[in-house]
N, C-alpha and C positions, 0 to 999 in steps of 0.2 A: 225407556227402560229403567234408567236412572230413579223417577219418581216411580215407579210399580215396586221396584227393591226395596224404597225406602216404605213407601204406604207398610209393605208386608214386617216391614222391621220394628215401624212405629206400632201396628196394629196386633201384630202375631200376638202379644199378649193378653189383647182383647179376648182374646177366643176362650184361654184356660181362666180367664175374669168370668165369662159367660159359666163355663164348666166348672168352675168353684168360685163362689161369691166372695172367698176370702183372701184370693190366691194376693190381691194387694195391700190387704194387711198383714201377710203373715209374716212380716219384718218384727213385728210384736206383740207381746203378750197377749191374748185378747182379755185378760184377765189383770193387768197392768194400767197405770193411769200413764201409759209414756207410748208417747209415737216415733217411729222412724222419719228422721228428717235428712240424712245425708249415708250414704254407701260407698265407700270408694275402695278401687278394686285395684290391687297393688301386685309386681312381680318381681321376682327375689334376682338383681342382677347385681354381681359385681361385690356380692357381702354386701349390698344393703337395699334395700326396701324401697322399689319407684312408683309414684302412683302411675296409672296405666287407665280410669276413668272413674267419673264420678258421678253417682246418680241424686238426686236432690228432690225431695216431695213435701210438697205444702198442703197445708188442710183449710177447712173453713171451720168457723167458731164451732160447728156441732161436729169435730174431727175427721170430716167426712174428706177423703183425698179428693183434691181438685186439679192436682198440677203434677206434675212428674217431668223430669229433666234430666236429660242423660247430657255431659261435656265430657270430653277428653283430652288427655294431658301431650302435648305435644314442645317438644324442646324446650321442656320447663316453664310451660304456659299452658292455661286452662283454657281451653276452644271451646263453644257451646257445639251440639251435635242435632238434637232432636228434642222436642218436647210434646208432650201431650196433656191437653186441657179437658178436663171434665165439666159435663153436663149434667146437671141435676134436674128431675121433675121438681112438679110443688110438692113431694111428698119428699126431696130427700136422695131420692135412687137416682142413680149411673142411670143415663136416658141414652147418652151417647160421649166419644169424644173427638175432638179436634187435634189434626197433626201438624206441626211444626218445624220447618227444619231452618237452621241456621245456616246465612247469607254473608258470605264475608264478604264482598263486594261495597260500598258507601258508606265503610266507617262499620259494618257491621247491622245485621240487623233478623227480624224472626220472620222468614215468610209461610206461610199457609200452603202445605202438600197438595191444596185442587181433592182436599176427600175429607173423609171420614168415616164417621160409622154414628149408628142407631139400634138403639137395645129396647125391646119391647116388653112388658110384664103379661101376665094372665089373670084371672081375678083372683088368685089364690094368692097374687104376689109374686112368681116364682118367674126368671128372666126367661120369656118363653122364645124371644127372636131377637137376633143380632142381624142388623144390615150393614155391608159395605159399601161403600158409593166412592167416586168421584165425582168432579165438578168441570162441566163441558156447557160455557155459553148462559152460566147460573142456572144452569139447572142441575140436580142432583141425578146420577147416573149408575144404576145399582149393577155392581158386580158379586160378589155374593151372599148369600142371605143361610144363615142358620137358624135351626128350628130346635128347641128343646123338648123333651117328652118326661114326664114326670109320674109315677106310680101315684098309689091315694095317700100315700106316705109323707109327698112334694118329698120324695128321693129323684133325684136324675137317673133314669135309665137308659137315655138314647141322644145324642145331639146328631141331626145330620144337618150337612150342608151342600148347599145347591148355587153353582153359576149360573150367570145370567147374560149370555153374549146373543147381539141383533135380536133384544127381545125374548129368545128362546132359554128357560127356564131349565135346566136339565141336574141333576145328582150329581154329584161328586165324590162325598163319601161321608161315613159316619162313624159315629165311638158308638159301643154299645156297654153299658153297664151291668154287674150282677151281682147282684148283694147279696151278703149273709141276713139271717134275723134280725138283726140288730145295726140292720141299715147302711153296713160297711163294704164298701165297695171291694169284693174277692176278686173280678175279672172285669177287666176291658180289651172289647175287640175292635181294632177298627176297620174297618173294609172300605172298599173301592167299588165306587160303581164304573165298568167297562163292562163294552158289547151287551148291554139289558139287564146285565145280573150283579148281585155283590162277590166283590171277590175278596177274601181275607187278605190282610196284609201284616199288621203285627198284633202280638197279645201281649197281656199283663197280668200276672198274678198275684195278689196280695197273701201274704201269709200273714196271720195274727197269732197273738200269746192268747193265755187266759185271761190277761187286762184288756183287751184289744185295743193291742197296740200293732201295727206293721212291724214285723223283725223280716221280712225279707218279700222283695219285690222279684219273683223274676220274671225275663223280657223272650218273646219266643219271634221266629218271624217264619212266615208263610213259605213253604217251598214244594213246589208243584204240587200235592197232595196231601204234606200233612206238616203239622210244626213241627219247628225246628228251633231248639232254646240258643239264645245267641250270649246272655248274659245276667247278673242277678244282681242285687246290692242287700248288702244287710244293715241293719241298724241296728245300733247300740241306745240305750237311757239311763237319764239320773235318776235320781229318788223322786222328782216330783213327774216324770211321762216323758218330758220332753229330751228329742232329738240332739245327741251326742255326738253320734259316728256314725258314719256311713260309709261301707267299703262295697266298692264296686267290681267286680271279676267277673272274666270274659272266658269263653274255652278256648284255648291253644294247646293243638295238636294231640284234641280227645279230653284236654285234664284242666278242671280249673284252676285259672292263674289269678293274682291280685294285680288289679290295673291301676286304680285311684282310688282316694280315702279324701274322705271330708272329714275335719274335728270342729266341732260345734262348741264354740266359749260362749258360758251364759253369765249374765250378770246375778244377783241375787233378787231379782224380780222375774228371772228367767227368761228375759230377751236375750238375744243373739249379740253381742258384741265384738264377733269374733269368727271368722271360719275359715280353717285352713285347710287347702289344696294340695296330696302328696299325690305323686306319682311313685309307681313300684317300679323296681329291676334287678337283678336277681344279684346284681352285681353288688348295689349301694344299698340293697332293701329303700324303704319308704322315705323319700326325699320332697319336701315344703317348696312350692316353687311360683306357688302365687295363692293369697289370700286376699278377704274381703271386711271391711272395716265398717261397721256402724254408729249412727251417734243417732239419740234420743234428745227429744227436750219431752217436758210433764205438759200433759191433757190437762184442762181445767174439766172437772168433774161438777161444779156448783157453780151459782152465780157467783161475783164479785160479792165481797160482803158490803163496800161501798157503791152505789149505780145513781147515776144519776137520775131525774123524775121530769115527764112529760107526761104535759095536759093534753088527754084526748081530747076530740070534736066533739062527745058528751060529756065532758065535763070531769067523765075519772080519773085515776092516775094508775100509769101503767109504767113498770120501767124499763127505761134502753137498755139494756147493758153490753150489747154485743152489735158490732156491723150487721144488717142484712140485706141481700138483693130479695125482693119479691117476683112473681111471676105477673108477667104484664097481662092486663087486663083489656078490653078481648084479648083473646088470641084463640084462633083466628081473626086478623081484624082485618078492615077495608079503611084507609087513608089515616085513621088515626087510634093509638091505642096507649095508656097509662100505665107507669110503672113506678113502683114504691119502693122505698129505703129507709134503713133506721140507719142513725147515728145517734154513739153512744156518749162519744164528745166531741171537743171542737176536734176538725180534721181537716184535710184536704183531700174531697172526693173528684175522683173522675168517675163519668159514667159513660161511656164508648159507643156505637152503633157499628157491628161492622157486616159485612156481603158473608156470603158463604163459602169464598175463598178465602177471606180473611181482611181484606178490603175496610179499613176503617171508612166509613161513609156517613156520619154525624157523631159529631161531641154534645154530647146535653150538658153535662156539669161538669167542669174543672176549675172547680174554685174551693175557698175555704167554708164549713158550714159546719154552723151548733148543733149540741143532741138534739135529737130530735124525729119524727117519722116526716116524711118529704114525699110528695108524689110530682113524677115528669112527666108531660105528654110529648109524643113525639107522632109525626105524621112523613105517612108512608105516601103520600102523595105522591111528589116525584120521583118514585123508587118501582122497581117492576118487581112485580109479583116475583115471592120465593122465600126463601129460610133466609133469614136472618138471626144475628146474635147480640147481647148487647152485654156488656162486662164494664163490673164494677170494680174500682182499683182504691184502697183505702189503709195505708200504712203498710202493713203487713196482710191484709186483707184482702182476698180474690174470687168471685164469682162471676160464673160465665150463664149466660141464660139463655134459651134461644124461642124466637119469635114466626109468626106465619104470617106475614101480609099478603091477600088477597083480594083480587079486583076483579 
């Protein structure tokens, strides 16, 4: 029970990744050269400010998020909690990710949830399937599978999702989308599949300005025959579009009440550095009672102006400049398959083999080595057919990659 709670805690945000592609960068600009590297979430005790959890996200040289890390603060000590590691294909995209949870037991350490998940594309590009799985006996064991549907627009219109228990395949439920002209999501329904048919359960309403922008969201929910609005939020903006304020109110007793307010601090590149959490009461009016803290470091937008230079196998010259893992060659493969790396200077790489529990099961490289491009082979020989993953660890440096051996 224990590991089903956590899978859904570590995963739950896979889902709204699947349903907005952006949903884990929206810590920042996307118009900014600065990424989100640390969140910490604090609450107002006592006149002053306690942190209460910390989230922490690493990127790879083309900023692409690979690692995400939730701890929390426990009697004035930071506890790790959960982590999840991204999958990238050769092209770049979130393929899948791996969950983590933290072992205090032997000094401490990260063991592997027994799951994960798999994100499918279409030829258009567009993330058409998300798989759940755990892990029984090394083999991958699918619990539930999402499907995306996309207009000619590659707008999202539909994601449903379907369990999968003793093999049988069945619905569960869906979001459906509805767009204005201009591609902007006015309505989402989600429904329930019980006894054959779909059954409403909540809506969503976007309202827009003449900018189109959302100035108010409101939330209805299903009651025996027709909707029933339960709540709304409205938004406020600066001069350049972005999200300020957001107050949330609910009906009590026929009339709307103000419940909670977000205030959105933006830097002058318009990232978020800032956002506070009031609660209303009619007594204290709007009282702060926990907010959330960001910090940025700067994207490299260009090469280094200095890189170093290696001679390729034909004789040209290409430069390193950046760490990278390659995708192993086969893969699929049967006893043995090839895998490439650049190094941009001297470092100390490790390069890992592990099970699809998480099982480290060979070390190729852990030693020091020049710039340079480097290919390893490694042989699946005494290993049994299955996923495999194999992660490279180099400074600050982190890529996870995963393999198919086949017999």
């Amino acid at each position: 029970m224990h590991l089903v709670l956590l899978r859904i805690s570590v995963f739950a945000c896979l889902i709204e990744l699947v349903l907005n592609p952006f949903k884990l960068q929206a810590y920042h600009n996307q118009d900014s050269i600065e990424l989100c590297v640390k969140i910490v979430d604090q609450k107002f005790v006592n006149g002053s400010w306690q942190d209460i959890e910390l989230r922490r996200f690493s990127y790879n040289d083309n900023n692409i998020l690979i690692e995400y890390e939730i701890s929390k603060y426990q009697d004035n000590m930071l506890i790790p909690k959960e982590k999840i590691i991204n999958v990238l294909d050769y092209r770049g995209r979130l393929s899948g990710q791996l969950g983590y949870k933290w072992d205090s037991s032997f000094g401490g350490r990260w063991m592997n949830i027994d799951g994960g998940c798999h994100i499918e594309y279409d030829e258009n590009g567009n993330r058409s399937k998300y798989i759940d799985y755990t892990v029984e006996d090394n083999q991958e064991i699918i619990h539930l599978i999402g499907k995306s549907k996309y207009d000619e627009n590659r707008n999202l219109i539909r994601y449903t999702t379907f369990k999968k228990e003793h093999n049988i395949i069945e619905k569960q439920d869906s979001i459906e989308y509805h767009l204005n002209k201009n591609g902007n999501i006015i309505e989402e329904i989600r429904k329930e599949w019980k006894n054959g048919g779909w059954i409403p359960i909540v809506k969503k309403i976007n309202i827009y300005d003449y900018k189109g922008r959302i100035i108010e969201t409101d939330n209805f929910q299903w009651q025996r025959s027709d909707w029933e609005e339960k709540d709304r939020v409205n938004y406020s903006y600066n001069e350049n579009q972005r999200i300020t304020e957001a107050i949330h109110q609910g009906i009590i007793f026929g009339k709307w009440q103000n419940m909670t307010k977000d205030i959105t601090y933006l830097d002058m590149n318009d990232n978020k550095i800032e956002i506070q959490s009031q609660g209303f009461s009619s007594d204290a009016g709007w009282k702060t009672s926990l907010r959330t803290i960001f910090e940025y470091k700067k994207a490299p937008t260009t090469l280094p102006s200095i890189y170093t230079i290696h001679l390729s196998i034909s004789g040209g010259i290409k430069p390193v400049s950046n760490f990278k893992l390659s995708h192993n060659y086969p893969n699929p493969f049967n006893a043995t398959t090839q895998i490439q790396y650049s190094v941009p200077h001297t470092a100390r790489i490790s390069l890992k083999v592990y099970d699809i529990i998480g099982r480290e099961v060979a070390t190729l490289i852990d030693e020091i080595k020049e710039q340079g491009d480097y290919t390893v082979m490694w042989s699946g020989q005494d290993f049994a057919s299955g996923v495999y993953f194999y992660r490279m660890v180099a400074e600050e440096f982190s890529e996870v990659r995963k393999m198919n051996l086949i017999k």
